[in-house]
C-alpha positions as CSV (number, residue, x, y, z in Angstrom):
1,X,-218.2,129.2,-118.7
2,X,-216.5,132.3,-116.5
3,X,-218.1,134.5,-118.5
4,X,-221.5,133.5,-118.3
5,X,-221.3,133.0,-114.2
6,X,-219.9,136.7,-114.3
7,X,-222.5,137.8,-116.0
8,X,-225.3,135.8,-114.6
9,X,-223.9,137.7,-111.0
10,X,-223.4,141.1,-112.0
11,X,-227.1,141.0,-113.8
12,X,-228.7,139.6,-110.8
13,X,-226.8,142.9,-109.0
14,X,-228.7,145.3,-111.5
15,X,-232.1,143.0,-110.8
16,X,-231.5,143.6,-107.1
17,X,-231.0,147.2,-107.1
18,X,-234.4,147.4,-109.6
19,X,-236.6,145.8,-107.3
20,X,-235.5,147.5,-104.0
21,X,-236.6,150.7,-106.2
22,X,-232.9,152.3,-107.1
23,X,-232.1,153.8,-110.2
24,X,-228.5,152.5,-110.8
25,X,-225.9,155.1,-111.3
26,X,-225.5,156.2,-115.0
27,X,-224.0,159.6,-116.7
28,X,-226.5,161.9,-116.2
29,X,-224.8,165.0,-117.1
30,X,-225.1,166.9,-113.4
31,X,-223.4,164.4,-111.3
32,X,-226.2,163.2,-108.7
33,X,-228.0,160.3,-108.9
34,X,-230.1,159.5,-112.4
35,X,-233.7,159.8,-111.5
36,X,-233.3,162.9,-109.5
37,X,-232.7,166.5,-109.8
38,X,-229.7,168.3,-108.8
39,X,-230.5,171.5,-106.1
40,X,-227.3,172.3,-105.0
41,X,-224.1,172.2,-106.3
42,X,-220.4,171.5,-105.5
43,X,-219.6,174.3,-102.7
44,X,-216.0,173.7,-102.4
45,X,-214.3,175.2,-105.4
46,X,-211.8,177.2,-103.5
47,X,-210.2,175.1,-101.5
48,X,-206.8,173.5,-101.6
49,X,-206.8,169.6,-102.7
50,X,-204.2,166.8,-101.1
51,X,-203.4,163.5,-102.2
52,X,-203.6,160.9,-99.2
53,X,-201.0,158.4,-100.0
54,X,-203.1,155.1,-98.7
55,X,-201.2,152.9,-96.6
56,X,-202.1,149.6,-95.9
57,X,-203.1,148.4,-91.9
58,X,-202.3,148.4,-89.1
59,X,-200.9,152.0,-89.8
60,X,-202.4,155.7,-90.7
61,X,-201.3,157.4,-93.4
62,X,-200.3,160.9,-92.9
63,X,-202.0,163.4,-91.2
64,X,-202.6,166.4,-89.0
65,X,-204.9,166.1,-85.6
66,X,-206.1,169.8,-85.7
67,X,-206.4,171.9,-88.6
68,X,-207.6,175.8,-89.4
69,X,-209.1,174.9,-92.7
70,X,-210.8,172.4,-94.8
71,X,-209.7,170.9,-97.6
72,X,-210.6,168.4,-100.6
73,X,-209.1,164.6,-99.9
74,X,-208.4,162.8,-103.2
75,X,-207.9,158.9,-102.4
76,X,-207.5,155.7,-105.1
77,X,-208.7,152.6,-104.1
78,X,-207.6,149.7,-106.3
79,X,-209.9,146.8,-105.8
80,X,-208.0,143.4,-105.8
81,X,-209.8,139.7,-105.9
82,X,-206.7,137.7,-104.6
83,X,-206.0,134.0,-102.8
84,X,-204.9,134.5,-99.5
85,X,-203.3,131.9,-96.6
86,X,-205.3,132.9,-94.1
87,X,-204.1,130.4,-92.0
88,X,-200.7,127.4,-92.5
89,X,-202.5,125.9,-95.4
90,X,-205.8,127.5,-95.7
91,X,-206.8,129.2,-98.5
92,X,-209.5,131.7,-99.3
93,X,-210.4,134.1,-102.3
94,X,-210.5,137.9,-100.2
95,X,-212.0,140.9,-102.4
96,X,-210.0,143.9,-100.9
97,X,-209.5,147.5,-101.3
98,X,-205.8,148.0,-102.0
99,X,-205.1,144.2,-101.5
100,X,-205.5,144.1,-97.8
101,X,-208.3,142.9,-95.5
102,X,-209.5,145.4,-94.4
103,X,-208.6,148.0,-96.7
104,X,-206.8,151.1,-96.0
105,X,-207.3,153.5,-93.2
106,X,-208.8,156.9,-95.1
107,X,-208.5,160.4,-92.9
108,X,-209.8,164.0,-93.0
109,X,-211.4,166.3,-90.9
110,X,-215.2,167.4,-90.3
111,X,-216.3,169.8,-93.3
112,X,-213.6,168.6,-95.7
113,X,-214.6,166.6,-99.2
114,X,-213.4,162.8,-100.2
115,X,-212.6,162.5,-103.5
116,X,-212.4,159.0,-104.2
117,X,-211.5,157.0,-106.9
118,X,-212.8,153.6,-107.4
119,X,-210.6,151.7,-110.0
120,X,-212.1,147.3,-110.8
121,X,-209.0,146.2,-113.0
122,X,-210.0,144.2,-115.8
123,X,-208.3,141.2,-113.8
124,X,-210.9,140.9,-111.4
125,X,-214.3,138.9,-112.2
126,X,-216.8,141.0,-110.4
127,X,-218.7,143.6,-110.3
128,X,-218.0,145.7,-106.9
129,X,-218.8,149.3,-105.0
130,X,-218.4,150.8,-101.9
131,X,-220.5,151.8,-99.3
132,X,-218.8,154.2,-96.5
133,X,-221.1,154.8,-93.6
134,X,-219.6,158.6,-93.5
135,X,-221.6,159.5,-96.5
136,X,-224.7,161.0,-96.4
137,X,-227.4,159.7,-98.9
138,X,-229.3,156.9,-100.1
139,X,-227.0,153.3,-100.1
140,X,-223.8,155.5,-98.8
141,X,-222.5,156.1,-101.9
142,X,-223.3,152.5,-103.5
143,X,-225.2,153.4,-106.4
144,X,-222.6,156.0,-107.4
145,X,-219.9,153.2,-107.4
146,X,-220.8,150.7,-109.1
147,X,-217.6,149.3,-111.4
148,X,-217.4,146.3,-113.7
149,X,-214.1,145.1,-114.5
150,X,-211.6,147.4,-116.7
151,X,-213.7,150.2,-115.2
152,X,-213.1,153.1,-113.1
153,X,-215.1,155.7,-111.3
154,X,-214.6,159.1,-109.1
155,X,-216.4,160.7,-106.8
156,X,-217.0,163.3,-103.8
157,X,-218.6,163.5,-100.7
158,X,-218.4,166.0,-98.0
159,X,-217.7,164.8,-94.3
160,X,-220.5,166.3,-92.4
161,X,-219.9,163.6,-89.2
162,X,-216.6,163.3,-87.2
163,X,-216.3,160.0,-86.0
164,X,-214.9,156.8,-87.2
165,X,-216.8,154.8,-89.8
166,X,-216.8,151.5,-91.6
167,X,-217.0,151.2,-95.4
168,X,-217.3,148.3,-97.5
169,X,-218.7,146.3,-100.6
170,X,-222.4,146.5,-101.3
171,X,-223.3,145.2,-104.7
172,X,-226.7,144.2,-104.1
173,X,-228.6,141.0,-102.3
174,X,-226.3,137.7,-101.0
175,X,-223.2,139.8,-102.5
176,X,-223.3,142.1,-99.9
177,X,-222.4,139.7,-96.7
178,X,-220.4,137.6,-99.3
179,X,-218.3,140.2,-100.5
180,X,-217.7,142.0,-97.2
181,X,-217.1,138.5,-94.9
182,X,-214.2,138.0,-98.0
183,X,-212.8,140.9,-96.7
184,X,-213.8,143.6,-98.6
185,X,-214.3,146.6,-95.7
186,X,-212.2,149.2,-94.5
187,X,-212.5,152.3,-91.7
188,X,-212.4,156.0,-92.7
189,X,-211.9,158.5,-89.6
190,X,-213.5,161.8,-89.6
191,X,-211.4,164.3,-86.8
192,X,-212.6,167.2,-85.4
193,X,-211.1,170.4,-86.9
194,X,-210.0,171.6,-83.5
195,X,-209.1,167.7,-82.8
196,X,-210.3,165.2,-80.1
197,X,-211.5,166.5,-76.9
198,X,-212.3,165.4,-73.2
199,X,-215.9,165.4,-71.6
200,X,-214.5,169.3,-70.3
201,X,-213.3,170.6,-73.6
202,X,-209.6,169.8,-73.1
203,X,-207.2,168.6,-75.8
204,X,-206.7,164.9,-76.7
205,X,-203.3,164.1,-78.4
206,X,-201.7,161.2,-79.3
207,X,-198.4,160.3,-80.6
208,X,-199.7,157.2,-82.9
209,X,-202.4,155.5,-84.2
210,X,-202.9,152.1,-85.1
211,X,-206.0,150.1,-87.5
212,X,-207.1,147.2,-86.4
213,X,-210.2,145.5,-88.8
214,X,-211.8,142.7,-87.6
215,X,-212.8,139.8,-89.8
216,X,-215.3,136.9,-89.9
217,X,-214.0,134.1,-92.2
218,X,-216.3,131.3,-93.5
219,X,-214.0,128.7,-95.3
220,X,-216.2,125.7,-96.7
221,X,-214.9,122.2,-95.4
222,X,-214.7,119.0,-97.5
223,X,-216.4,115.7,-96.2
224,X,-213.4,114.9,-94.7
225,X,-213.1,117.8,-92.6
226,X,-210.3,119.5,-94.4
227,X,-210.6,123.3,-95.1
228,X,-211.4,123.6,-99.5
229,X,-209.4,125.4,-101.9
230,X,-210.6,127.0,-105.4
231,X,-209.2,128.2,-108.3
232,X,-211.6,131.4,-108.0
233,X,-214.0,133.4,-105.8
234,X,-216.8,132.3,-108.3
235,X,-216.0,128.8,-108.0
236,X,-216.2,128.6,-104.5
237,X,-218.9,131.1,-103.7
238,X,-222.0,128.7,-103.5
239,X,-220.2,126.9,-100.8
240,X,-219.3,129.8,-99.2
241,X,-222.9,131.0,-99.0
242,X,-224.1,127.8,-97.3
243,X,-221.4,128.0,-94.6
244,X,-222.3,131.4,-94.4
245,X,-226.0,130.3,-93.4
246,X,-224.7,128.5,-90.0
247,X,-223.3,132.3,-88.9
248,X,-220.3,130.2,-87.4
249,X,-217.1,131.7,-88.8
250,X,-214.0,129.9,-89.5
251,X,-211.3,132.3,-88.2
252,X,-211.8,135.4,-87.1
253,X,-208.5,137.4,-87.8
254,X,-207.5,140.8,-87.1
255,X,-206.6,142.4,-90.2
256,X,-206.9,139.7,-92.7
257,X,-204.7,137.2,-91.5
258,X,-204.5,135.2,-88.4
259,X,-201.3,136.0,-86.8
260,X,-200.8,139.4,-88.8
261,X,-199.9,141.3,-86.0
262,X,-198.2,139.0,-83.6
263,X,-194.7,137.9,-82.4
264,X,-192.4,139.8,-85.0
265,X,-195.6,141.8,-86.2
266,X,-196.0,143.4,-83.5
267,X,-197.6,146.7,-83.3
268,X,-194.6,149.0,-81.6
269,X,-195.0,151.7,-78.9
270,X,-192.7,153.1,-76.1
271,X,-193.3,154.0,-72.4
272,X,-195.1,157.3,-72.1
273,X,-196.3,157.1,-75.6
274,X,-200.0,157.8,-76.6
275,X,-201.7,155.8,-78.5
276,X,-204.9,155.8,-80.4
277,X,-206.6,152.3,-82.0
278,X,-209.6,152.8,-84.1
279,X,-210.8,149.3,-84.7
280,X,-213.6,148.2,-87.1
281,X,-216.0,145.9,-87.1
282,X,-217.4,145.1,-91.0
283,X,-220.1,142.4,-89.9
284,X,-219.6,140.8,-86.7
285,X,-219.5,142.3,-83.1
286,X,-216.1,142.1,-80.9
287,X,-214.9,143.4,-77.5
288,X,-212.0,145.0,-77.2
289,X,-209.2,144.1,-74.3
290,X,-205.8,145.7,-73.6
291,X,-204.4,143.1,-71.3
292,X,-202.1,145.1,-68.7
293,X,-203.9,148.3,-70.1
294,X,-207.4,150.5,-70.1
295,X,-209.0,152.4,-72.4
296,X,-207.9,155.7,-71.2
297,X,-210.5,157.3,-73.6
298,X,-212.9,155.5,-75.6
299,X,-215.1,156.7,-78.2
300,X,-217.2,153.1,-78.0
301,X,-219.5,154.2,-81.2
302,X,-217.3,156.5,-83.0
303,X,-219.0,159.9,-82.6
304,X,-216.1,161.9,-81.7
305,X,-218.7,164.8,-81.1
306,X,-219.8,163.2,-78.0
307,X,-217.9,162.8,-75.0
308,X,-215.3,159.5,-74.4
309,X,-216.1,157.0,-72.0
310,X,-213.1,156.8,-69.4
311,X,-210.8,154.0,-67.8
312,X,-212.7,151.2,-69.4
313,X,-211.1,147.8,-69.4
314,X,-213.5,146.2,-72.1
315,X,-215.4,148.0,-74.5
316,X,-218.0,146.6,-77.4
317,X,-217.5,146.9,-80.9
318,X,-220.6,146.9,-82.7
319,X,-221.2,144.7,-85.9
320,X,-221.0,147.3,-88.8
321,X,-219.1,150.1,-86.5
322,X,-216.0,151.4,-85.9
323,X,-214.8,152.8,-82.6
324,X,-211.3,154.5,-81.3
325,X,-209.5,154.1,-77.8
326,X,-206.7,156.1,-76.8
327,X,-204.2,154.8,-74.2
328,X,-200.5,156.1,-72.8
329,X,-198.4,153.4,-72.0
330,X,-196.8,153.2,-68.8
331,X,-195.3,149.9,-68.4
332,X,-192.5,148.1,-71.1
333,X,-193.3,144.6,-72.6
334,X,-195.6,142.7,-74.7
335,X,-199.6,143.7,-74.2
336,X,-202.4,141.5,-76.1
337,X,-204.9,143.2,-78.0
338,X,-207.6,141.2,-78.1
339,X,-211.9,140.3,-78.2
340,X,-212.3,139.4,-74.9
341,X,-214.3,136.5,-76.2
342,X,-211.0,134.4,-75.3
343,X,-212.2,132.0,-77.5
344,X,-212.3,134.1,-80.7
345,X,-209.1,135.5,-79.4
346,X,-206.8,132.9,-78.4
347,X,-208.6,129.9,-80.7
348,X,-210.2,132.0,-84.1
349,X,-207.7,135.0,-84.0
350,X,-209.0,138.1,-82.8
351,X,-205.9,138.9,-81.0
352,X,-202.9,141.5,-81.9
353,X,-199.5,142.3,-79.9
354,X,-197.9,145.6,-79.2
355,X,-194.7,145.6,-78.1
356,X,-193.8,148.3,-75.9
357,X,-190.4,149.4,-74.8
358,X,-188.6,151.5,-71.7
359,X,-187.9,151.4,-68.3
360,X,-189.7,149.5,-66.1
361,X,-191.7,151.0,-63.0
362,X,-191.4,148.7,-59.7
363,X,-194.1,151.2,-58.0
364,X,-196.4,149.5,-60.6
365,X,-195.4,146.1,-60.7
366,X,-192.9,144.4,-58.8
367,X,-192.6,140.2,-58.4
368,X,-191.2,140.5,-54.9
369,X,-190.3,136.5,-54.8
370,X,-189.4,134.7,-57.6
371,X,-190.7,130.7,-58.0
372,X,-189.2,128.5,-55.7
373,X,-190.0,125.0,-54.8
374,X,-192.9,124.8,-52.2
375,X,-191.6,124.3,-48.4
């Protein structure tokens, strides 16, 4: 009975792709797209290749702000369909690059190629892709993607745009928002070669970045009102699609789990510090906060070829976007990160922690009587 579901999804992915007018990916021999011919070829054959060792979020992996030369980026995504407690005793089936929701953080500069490789272990039951919105051409890279399970693919694409982008599942029709809202999305961030820069040309630095991926959860309830649980993504997908429908989510994590980077989670920085957050936004819009902070920079859209916004105390995240801020701490103690939709934030989730330490600064802040009994 698995088997047939499986393969009555992954056919109705191929049916998709046929009437929207694609030609699926196949082995054509040249390496582009079947159905069309190749013009121009690889033109990166002399430089140097690296291996980014993928992380998983909140943090980066490795990597220089401003470089002299470009360079090929190979990365290996595993994809893993797994059960996750989203919640103290709520269960959901997530789809995720490199087990984590979102997936990992991916980084190069402007002019450099990705060489990614796609790996569906014959575990998994679906049929999957990915979609980053830093390639250029038709379905981002979809149709060149496309693994079944026990399959593996690789390939390359040039970063032409520096900004930060989303990627994420999109195998075709009702897969798409049900394979991304299970948590299958992820950022990739495209630097400058001569690194970030202020509206006048001058240099933007940090000393750490952080990854923050918001998430829109739909878990299906019983009649009773209790959160269900299934024994696969399959099984619980038709009921997933209908809560889907009322586009009111669940929980609204960052990164996967509610909580995930709170109390002893806690993101870490220290007075003086800079700190850049490049926080993603898969399917549903959210609006950034640093209670007790600002936006010292903010690239709101991504395009790190235009200038940052400055001082902002809220910016907007748009659905299907990523965005960076970059802020230097100044004061110790615990700052909220959080969607200033308090309700998403405080009730659904959409809040983080960073924990900053030092010496504190009573020209900033100073409680000059403490509570007392009124008089």
């Amino acid at each position: 009975m698995k088997n047939i579901i499986i393969m009555t999804i992954n056919a109705s992915i191929a049916i998709y792709f046929a009437i929207a007018g694609y030609a699926t990916a196949t082995e054509s021999g040249s390496g582009g797209l079947a159905g069309f011919e190749v013009k121009t070829q690889f033109q990166g054959e002399k430089l140097k290749s690296i291996v980014q060792e993928m992380v998983a979020p909140p943090n980066f992996p490795l990597h220089t702000q401003v470089v002299t030369e470009n360079k090929i980026v190979k990365v290996r995504l595993v994809i893993e369909e797994k059960e996750v407690e989203v919640s103290p005793g709520e269960f959901m089936w997530q789809m995720t690059f490199n087990g984590t929701a979102p997936g990992p953080m991916i980084v190069a500069h402007e002019g450099d190629y990705i060489e990614l490789t796609l790996v569906n272990p014959a575990s998994n039951m679906l049929l999957h892709n990915i979609d980053l919105h830093a390639f250029s051409g038709a379905m981002g890279g979809g149709l060149l993607t496309e693994v079944s399970p026990g399959q593996e693919v690789t390939v390359r694409f040039k970063a032409t745009k520096a900004g930060t982008f989303v990627y994420h599942c999109a195998p075709g029709g009702v897969m798409i928002p049900w394979h991304v809202v299970s948590g299958m999305n992820g950022a990739i961030t495209i630097l400058p070669k001569d690194g970030l820069k202020d509206k006048d040309g001058n240099q933007i630095t940090y000393d750490k970045a952080y990854y923050i991926g918001g998430q829109d959860f739909y878990l299906p309830k019983d009649d009773k009102g209790n959160y269900k649980r299934y024994s696969s993504p399959v099984m619980g997908m038709a009921d997933m699609l209908a809560t889907m429908k009322t586009l009111t989510p669940s929980h609204l994590p960052f990164n996967g789990v509610v909580g995930a980077m709170t109390g002893p989670n806690a993101l870490k920085a220290k007075v003086g510090e800079t700190i850049m957050i490049v926080h993603s936004q898969a399917n549903r819009q959210a609006y950034p906060h640093l209670i007790g902070g600002h936006g010292n920079y903010v690239w709101e859209t991504g395009s790190f070829n235009d200038a940052p916004a400055t001082n902002q105390e809220t910016w907007s995240i748009a659905a299907g976007a990523a965005g960076a801020a970059i802020y230097t701490f100044v004061q110790p103690g615990i700052y909220a990160y959080v969607s200033h939709n308090l309700i998403e934030a405080i009730l659904m989730g959409s809040i983080a922690h960073i924990q900053v330490s030092g010496k504190w600064n009573n020209d900033l802040q100073e409680q000059l009587v403490a509570p007392t009994a009124i008089k």
